[in-house]
N, C-alpha and C positions, 0 to 999 in steps of 0.2 A: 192302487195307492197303498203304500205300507203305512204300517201302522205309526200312530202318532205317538210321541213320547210322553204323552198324559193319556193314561186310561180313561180319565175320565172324559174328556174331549172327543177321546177313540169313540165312546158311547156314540155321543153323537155326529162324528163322522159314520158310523154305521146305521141312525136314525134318519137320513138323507139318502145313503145310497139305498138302505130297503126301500123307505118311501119311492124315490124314482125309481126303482125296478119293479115297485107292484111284489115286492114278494111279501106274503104275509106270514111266511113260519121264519126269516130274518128278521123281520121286524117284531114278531111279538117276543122273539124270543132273547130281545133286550130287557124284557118285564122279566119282575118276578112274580112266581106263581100266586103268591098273596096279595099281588100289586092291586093297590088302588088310586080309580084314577078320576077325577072330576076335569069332565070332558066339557066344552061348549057346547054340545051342539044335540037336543034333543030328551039329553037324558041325564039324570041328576047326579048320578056316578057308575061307575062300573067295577063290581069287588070283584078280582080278581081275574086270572090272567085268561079265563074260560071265556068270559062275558066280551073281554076286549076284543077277543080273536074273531068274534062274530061278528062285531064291530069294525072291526080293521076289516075283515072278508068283505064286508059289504061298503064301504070305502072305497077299497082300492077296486073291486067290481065295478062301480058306478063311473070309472073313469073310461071305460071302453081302450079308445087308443090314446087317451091323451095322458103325457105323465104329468107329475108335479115335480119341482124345483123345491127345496126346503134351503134355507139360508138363515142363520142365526148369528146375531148382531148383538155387540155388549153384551157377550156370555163372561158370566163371573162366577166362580166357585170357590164352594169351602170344602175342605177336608178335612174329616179328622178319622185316624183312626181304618176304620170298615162301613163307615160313614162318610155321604156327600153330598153337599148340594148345590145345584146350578140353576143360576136365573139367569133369561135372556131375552132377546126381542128376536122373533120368527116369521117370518115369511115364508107362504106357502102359494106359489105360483104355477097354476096348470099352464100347460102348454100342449103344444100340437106334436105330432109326432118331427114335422121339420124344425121346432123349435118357437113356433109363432106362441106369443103368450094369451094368451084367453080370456084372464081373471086370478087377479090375488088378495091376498090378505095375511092382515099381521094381526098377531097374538102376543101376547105374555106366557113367556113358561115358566115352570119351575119344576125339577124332578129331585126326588130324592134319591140316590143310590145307597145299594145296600153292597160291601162285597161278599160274595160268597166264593168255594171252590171255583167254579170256573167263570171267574174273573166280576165286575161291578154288572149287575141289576136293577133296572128301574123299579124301587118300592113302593112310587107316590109320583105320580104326576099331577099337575093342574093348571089348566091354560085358560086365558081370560082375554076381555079384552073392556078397554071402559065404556061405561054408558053416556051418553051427550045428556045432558041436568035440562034442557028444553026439550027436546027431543024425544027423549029417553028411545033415542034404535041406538043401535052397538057401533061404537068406533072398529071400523076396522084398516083405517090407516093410520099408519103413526104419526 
């Protein structure tokens, strides 16, 4: 695929294809090294771009042969400047190496970009998803 005529979108055309390839030096290497990210799952946040890496390694690890599909739904951004920010609704679906799907789930994102020399960096992630007021377990479909 070439490149898309909004960097910023480009981001996340490249937040997708890392994820479904399992690479993890593509994908971290959409953060910035001071990036901070308040993740769901486990752990209260992760400063910087050292702590994610281990995270992501173990991540994309634990999927063996099945990939995931990432898909983002009413992305909307703001620009200004060397500054950006995108909020959206994502979907992250493993599947089987023939394509059978497994298991998914939707999130809230939101990242900030910073640009730098060579080109926009995630500065601030943070993905959510709401809590059911009876219940209280995690929505995780939209």
């Amino acid at each position: 695929m070439g490149k898309l005529d909004d960097p910023i979108l480009q981001v996340l055309s490249d937040y997708k294809a890392a994820v479904f390839a399992k690479d993890v030096d593509r994908y971290v290497d959409l953060y910035d090294e001071d990036v901070l990210i308040f993740d769901m799952w486990g752990v209260w946040s992760y400063d910087g771009v050292a702590s994610w890496r281990e995270m992501v390694t173990s991540w994309f690890g634990s999927l063996c042969t099945e990939r995931v599909i990432v898909d983002f739904v009413d992305t909307q951004t703001i620009v200004a400047q060397n500054l950006a920010v995108v909020h959206a609704f994502v979907t992250f679906k493993a599947v089987t190496a023939d394509g059978t799907e497994l298991r998914s789930l939707d999130n809230r994102l939101t990242v900030t970009l910073r640009q730098k020399g060579d080109g926009w960096k995630i500065a601030h992630q943070h993905t959510s998803s709401p809590i059911d007021l009876d219940t209280a377990k995690v929505i995780f479909k939209r």
